[in-house]
Phi, psi and omega in degrees: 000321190246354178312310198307290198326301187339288194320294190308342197282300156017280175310297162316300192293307168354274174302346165255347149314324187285317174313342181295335154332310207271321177171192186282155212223154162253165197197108112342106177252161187251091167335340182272308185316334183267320183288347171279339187259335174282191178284345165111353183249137174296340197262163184083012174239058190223124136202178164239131189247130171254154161240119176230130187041035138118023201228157176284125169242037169201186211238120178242350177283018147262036191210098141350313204260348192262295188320268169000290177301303140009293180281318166357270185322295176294002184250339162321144154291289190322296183302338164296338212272285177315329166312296210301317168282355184216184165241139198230161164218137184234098156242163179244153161251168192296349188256027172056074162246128169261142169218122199257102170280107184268143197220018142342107176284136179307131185268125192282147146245120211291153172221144219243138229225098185266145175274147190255000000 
């Protein structure tokens, strides 16, 4: 039902996943497009999705609009690629702000301490 809208995003979301390295990205969406494609109702356009090792790690099938994106994303290479290597959490908010989190945990680095 929202694959088509995904699909125009796309490209923006692709550069602001990369962008996440540096921090967190906002996406501004044009709220009419979705409300022409939905039931026409306001309430359900709020949700969040993680992505871990290239896969959905939370239960999204009750949101049309969260699955869609979802699948969007994962049928992209490039973006999968980026799914496969870091951990994400991808949410919307009622004011159609998508906002893209790399929640990838920092890897210590160990340091190695020889005694003399």
């Amino acid at each position: 039902m929202y694959t088509q809208i995904w699909s125009k995003y796309l490209p923006i979301i692709k550069i602001l996943l990369k962008r996440t390295l540096n921090g967190d990205q906002v996406l501004d969406l044009n709220r009419i497009d979705f409300e022409r494609a939905g039931s026409g109702r306001k309430a359900g356009y709020k949700f969040s999705i993680e992505f871990t090792k290239g896969r959905v790690a939370n239960i999204i099938s009750g949101s049309a609009l969260a699955s869609d994106l979802a699948f969007v994303m994962l049928e992209d290479a490039n973006i999968k690629a980026l799914l496969l290597g870091n951990h994400y959490v991808v949410s919307l908010n009622t004011k159609f702000q998508l906002s893209m989190k790399n929640v990838t945990p920092k890897e210590e680095v160990a340091v190695e301490v020889t005694a003399d």
